[in-house]
PAZAPA-4460 file (N, C-alpha, C; in steps of 0.05 Angstrom, whole numbers, plus 32768, in hexadecimal, padded with zeros to 4 digits):
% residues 212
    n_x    n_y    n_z   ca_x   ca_y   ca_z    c_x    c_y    c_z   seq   type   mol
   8067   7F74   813E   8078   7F5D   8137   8088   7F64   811E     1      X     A
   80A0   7F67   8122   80B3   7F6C   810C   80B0   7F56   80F6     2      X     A
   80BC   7F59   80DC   80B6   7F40   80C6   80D3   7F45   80BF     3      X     A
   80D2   7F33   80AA   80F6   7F33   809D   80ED   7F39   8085     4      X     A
   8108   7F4E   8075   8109   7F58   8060   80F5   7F46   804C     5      X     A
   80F1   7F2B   8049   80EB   7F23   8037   80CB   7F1E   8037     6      X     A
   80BF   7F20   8053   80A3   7F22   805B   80A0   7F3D   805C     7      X     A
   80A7   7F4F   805A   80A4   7F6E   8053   8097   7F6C   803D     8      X     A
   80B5   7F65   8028   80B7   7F66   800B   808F   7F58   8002     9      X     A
   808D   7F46   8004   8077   7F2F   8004   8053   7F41   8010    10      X     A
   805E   7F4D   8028   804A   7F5E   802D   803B   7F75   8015    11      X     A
   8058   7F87   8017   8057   7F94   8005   8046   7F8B   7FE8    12      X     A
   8054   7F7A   7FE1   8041   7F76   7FC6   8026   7F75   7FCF    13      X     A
   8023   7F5E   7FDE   800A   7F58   7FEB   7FF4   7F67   7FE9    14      X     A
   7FFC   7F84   7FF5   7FEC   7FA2   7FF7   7FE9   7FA8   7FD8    15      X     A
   8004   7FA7   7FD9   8005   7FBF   7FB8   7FED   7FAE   7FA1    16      X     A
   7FEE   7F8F   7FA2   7FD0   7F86   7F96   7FB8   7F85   7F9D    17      X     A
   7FBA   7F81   7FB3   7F97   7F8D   7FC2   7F96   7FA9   7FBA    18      X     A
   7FA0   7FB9   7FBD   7F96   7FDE   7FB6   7F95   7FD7   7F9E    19      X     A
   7FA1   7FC3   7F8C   7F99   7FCF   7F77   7F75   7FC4   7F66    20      X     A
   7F6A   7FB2   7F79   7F58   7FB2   7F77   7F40   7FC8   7F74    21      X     A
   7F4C   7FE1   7F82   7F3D   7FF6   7F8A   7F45   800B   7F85    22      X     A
   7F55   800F   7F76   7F59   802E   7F72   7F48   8035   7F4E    23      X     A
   7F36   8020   7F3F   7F34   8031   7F2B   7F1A   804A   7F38    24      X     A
   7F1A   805D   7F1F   7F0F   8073   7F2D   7F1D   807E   7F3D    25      X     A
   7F2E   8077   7F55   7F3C   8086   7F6B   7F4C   80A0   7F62    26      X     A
   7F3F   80BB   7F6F   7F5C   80CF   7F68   7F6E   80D8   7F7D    27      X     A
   7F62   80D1   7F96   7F74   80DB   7FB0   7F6C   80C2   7FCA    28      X     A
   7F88   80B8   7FD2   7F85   80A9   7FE0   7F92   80A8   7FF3    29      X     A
   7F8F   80AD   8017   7F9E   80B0   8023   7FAB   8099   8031    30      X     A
   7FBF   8097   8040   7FCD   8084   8053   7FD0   808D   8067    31      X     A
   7FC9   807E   8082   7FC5   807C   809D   7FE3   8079   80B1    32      X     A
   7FF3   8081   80B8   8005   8075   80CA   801C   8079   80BC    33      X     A
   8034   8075   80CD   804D   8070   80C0   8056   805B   80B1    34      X     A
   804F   8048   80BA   8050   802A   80A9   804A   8029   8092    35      X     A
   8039   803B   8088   802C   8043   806D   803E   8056   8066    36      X     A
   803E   8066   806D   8052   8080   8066   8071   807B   8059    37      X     A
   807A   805B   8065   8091   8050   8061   8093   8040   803D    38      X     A
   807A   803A   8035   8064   802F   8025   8063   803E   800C    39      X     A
   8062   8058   8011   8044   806A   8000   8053   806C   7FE5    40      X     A
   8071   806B   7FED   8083   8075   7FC8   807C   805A   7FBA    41      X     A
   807B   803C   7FC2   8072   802D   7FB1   8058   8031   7FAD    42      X     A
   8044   8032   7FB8   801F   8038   7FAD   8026   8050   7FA0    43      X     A
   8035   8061   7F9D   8037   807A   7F84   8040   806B   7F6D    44      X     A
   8051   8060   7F64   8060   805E   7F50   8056   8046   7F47    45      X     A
   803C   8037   7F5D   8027   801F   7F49   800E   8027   7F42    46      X     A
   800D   803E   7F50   7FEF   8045   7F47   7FF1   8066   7F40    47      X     A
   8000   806B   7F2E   8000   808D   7F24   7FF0   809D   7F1E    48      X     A
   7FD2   808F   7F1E   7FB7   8099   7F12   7FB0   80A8   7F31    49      X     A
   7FB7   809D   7F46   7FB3   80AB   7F5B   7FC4   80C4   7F6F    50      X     A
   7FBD   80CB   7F7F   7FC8   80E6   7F8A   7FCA   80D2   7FA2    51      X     A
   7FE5   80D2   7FAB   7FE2   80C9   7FCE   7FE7   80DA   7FDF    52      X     A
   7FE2   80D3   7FFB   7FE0   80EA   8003   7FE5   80E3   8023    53      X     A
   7FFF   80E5   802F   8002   80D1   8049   7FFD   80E8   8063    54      X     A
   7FEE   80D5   8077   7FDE   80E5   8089   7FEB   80D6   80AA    55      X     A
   7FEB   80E3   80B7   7FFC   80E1   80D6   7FF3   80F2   80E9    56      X     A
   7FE9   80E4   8101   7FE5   80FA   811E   7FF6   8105   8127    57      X     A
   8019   80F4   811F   8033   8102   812E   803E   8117   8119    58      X     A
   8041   812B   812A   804E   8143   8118   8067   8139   8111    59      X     A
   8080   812C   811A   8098   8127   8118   8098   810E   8103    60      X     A
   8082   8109   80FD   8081   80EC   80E4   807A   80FE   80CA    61      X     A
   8065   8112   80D3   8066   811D   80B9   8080   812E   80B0    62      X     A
   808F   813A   80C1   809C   8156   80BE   80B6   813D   80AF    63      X     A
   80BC   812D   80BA   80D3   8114   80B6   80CB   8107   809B    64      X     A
   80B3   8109   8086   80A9   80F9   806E   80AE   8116   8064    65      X     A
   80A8   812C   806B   80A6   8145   8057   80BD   814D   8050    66      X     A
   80D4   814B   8063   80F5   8157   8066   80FC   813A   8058    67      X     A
   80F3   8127   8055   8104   8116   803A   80F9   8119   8026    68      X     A
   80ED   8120   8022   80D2   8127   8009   80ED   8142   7FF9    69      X     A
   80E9   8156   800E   80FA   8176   8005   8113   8170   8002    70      X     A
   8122   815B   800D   813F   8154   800B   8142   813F   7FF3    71      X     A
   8130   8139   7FE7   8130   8129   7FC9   8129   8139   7FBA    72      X     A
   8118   814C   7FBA   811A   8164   7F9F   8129   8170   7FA4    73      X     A
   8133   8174   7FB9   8158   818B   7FB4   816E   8175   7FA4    74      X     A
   8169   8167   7FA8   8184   814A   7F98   817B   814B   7F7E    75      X     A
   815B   814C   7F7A   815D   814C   7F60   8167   8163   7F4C    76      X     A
   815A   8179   7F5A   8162   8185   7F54   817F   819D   7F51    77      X     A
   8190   818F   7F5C   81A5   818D   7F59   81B8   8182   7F4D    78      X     A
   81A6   816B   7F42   81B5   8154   7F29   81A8   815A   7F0F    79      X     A
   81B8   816A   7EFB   81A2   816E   7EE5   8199   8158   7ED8    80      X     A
   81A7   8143   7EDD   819F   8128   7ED2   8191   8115   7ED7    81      X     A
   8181   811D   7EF0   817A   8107   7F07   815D   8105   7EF0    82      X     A
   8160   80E5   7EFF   8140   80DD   7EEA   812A   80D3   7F03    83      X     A
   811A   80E2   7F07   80FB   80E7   7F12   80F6   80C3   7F1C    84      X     A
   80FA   80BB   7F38   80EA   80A6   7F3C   80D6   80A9   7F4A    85      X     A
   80CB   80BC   7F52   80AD   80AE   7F4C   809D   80C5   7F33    86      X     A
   807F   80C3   7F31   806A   80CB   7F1F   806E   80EB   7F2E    87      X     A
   8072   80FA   7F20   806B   8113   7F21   8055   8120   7F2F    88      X     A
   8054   8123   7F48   8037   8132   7F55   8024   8121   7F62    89      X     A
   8025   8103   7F59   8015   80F6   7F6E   801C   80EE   7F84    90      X     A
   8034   80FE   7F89   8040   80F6   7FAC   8034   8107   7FC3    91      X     A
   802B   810A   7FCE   801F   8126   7FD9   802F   812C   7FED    92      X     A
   8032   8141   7FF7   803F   813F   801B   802F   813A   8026    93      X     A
   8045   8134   8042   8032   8127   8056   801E   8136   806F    94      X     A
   8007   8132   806D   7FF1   8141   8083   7FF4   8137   809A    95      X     A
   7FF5   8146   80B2   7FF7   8147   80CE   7FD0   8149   80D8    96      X     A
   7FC9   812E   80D8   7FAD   812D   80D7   7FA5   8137   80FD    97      X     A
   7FB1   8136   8108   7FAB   813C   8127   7FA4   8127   812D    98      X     A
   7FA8   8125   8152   7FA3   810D   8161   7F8A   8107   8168    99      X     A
   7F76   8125   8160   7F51   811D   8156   7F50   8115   8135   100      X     A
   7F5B   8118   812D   7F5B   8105   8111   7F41   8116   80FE   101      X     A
   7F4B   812E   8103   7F31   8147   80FB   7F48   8159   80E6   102      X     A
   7F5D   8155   80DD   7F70   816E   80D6   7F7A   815C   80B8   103      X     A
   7F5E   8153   80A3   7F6B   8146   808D   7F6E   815F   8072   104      X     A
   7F7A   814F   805F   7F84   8162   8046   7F58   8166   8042   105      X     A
   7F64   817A   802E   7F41   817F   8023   7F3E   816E   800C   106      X     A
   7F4B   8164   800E   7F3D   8141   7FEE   7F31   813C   7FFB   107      X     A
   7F18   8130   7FF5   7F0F   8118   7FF4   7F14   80FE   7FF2   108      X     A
   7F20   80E7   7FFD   7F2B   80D2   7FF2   7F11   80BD   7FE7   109      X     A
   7F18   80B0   7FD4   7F16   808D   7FCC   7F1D   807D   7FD2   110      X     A
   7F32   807C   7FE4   7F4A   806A   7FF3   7F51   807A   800F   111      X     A
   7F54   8069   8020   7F5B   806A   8030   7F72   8051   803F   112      X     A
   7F89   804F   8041   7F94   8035   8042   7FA2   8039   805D   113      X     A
   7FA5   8028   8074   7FB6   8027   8089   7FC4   800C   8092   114      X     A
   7FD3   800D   809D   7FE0   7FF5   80A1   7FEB   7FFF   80C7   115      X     A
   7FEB   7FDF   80CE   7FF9   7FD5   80E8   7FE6   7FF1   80FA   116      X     A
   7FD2   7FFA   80FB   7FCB   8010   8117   7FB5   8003   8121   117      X     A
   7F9C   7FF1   8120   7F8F   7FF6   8136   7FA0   7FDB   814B   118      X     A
   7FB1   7FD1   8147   7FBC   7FC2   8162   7FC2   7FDB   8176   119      X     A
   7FD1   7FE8   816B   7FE5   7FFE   8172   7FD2   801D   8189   120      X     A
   7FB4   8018   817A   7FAD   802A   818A   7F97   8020   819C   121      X     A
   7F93   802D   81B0   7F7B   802B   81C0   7F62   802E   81B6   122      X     A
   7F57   8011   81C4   7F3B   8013   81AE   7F2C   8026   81A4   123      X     A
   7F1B   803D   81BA   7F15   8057   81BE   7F24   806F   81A5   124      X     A
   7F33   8067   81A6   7F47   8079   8192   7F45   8073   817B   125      X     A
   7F4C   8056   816D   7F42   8048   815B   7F2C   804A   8155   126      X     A
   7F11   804A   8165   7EF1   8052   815C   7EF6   8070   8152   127      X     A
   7EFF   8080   8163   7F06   809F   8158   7F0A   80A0   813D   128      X     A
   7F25   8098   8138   7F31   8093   811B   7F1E   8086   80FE   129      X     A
   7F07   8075   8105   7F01   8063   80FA   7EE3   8077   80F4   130      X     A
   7EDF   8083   8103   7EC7   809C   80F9   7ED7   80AD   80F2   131      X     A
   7EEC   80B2   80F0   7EF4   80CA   80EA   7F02   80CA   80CA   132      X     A
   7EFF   80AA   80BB   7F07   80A4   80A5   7EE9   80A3   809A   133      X     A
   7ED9   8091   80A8   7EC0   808F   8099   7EAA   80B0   8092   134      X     A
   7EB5   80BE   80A7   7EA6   80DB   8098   7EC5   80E8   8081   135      X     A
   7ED7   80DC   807F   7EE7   80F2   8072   7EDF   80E5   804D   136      X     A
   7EE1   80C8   8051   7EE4   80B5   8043   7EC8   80C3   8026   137      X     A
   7ECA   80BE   8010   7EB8   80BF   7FFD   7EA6   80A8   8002   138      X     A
   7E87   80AD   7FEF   7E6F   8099   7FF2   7E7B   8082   7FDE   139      X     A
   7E7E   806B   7FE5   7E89   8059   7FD0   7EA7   8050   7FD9   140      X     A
   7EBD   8065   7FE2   7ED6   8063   7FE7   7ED7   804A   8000   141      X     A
   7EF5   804A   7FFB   7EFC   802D   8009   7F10   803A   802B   142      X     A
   7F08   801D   8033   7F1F   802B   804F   7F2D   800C   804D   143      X     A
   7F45   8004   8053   7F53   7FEE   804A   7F63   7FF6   805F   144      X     A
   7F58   7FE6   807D   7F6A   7FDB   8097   7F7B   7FC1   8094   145      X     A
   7F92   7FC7   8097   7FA5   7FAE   808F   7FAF   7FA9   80AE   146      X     A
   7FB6   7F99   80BE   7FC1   7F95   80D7   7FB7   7F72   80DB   147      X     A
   7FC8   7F74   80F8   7FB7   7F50   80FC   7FA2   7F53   8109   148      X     A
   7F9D   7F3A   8105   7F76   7F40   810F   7F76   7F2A   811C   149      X     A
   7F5E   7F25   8136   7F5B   7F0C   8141   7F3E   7F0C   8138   150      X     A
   7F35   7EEA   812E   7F20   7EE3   8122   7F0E   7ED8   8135   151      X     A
   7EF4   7EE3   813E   7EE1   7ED3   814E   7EF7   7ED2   816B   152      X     A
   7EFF   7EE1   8175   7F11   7EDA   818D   7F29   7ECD   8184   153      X     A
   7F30   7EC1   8170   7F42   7EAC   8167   7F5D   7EB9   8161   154      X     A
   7F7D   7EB7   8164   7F94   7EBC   8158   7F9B   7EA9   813F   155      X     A
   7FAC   7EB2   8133   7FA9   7EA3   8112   7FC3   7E95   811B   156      X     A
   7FD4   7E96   8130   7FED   7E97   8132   7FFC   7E95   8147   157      X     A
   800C   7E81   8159   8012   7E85   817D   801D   7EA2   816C   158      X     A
   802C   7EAA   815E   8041   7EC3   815B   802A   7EE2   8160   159      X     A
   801C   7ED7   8151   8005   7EF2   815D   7FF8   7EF2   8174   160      X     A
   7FF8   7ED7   8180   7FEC   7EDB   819D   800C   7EE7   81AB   161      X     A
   8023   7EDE   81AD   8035   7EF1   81B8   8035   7F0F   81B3   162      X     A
   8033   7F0D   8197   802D   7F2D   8191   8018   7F38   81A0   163      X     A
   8006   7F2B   81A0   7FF3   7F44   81B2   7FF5   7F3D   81D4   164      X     A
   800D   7F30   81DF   8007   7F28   81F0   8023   7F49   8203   165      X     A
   8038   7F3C   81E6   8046   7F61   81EA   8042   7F75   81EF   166      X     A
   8029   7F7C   81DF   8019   7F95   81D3   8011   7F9E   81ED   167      X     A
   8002   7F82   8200   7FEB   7F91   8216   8002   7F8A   8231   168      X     A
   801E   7F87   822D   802C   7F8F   8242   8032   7FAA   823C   169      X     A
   803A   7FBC   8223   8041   7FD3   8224   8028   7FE4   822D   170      X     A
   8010   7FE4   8225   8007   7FED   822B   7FE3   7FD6   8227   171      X     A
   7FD5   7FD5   823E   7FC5   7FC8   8246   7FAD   7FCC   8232   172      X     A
   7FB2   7FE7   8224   7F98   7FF1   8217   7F9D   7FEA   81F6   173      X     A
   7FAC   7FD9   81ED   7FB5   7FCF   81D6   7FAF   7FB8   81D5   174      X     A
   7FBB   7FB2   81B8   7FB3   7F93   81B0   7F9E   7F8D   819C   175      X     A
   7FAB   7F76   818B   7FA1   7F67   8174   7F7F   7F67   8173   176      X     A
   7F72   7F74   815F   7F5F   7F7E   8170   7F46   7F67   8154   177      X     A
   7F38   7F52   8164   7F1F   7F43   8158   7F11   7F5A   813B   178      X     A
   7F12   7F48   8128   7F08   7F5B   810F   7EEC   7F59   810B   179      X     A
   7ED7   7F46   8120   7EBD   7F48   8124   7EB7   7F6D   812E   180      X     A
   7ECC   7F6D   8140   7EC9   7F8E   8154   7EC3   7F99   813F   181      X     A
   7ED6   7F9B   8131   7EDC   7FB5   8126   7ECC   7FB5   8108   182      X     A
   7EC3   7FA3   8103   7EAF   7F9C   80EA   7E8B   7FAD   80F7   183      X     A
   7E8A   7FA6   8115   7E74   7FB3   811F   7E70   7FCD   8130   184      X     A
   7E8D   7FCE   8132   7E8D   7FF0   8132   7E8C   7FFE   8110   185      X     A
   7E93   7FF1   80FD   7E94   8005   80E4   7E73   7FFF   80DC   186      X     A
   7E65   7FF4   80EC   7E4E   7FF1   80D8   7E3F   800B   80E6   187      X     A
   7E41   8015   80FE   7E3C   802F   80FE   7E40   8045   80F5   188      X     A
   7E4F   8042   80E8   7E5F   805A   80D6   7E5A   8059   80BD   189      X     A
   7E4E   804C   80AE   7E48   8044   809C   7E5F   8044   808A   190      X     A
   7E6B   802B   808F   7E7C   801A   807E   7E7A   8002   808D   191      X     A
   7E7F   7FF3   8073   7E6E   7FD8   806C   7E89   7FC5   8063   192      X     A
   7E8D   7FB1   8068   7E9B   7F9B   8066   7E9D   7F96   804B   193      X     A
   7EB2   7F96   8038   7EAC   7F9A   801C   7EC0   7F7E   8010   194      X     A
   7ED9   7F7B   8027   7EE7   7F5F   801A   7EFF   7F5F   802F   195      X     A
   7F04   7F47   8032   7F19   7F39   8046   7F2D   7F29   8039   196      X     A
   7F4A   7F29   8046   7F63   7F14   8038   7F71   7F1C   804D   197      X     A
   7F7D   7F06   8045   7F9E   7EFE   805A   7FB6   7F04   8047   198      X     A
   7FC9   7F13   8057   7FD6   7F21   8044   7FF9   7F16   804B   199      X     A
   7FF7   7EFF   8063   800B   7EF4   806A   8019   7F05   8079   200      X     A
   8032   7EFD   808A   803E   7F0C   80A3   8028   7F11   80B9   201      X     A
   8013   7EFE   80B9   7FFD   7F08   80D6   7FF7   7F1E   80D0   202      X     A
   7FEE   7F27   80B6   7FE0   7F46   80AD   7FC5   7F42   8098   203      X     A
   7FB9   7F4B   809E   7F9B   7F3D   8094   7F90   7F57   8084   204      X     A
   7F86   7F5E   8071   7F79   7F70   8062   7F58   7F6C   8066   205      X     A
   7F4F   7F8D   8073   7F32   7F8E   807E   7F28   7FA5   806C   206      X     A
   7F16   7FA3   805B   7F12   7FB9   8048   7EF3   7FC3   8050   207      X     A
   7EEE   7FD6   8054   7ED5   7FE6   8052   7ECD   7FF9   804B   208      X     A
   7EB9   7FFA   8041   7EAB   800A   8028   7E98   8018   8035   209      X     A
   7E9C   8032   802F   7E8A   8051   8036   7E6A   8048   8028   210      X     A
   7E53   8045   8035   7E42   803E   8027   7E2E   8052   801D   211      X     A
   7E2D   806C   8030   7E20   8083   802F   7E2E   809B   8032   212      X     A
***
């Protein structure tokens, strides 16, 4: 579900104060998806204490974040005058994590942040992904699922029941996916339910904590 510039804008903050609940201590923190990836230069330039570090199954999302990444240090460096917007070095390039979600940088993260994917993927795939953060993830570190969520079976919204009613015409194996599920799939993995908010635009903040 598309938003307007000004429920973006509103989101955005939204995020950028929840992470900042969680990054002290943090030195490397990755992001999940393109939606994030679109994101990551504001979480650099609010949180400079950290290394970000944006992560993608599609080769063409990463190779498309890295070739604007290389086409802004040639400008700068081409302008002897140009003045540095963002922090020096905590931008990372972007990792091509594979479609087994097995191909991450060798940090360790504290953070882990994604936005808008488990609607987007098939459940099965989404459990993949969701072990495949909780073994990458540090003991203590956070995983911070941002998307809409349906409560107890419930939509917060007719606009989100259309939304997911879209989702499972494109494809049947999609859709707004109950945050009971996915609260009891992470308790096998050991991450643990650590804090919940509504973050407005039908986007809900689901945070879980690496417990071992």
């Amino acid at each position: 579900m598309s938003l307007s510039p000004s429920d973006l804008s509103l989101l955005d903050q939204g995020i950028t104060s929840l992470v900042s609940n969680f990054t002290k201590g943090v030195e490397n923190a990755f992001t999940l998806g393109p939606d994030a990836m679109q994101w990551i230069r504001s979480y650099a330039e609010a949180f400079e204490e950290v290394n970000w570090w944006p992560c993608d199954w599609n080769p063409s999302t990463v190779f498309n974040f890295n070739q604007a990444l290389d086409n802004e240090a040639a400008e700068k460096e081409a302008a002897e005058d140009a003045l540095d917007e963002m922090p020096e070095g905590n931008l990372q390039r972007a990792m091509e994590i594979g479609h087994s979600f097995n191909q991450w940088p060798e940090e360790s993260p504290q953070l882990v942040l994604s936005l808008d994917l488990v609607h987007v993927f098939p459940w099965q795939d989404f459990l993949r992904l969701l072990q495949a953060v909780g073994n990458k993830l540090a003991v203590g570190g956070v995983f911070i699922c941002i998307g809409p969520f349906k409560k107890h079976g419930g939509f917060s919204s007719a606009a989100e029941m259309a939304w997911d009613a879209s989702l499972k015409r494109m494809n049947s194996q999609l859709g707004i996916r109950d945050m009971q599920d996915v609260l009891r799939a992470a308790e096998g993995l050991r991450l643990a339910c650590w804090h919940e908010s509504y973050l407005g635009g039908n986007r809900q903040a689901l945070v879980l904590r690496r417990m071992s």
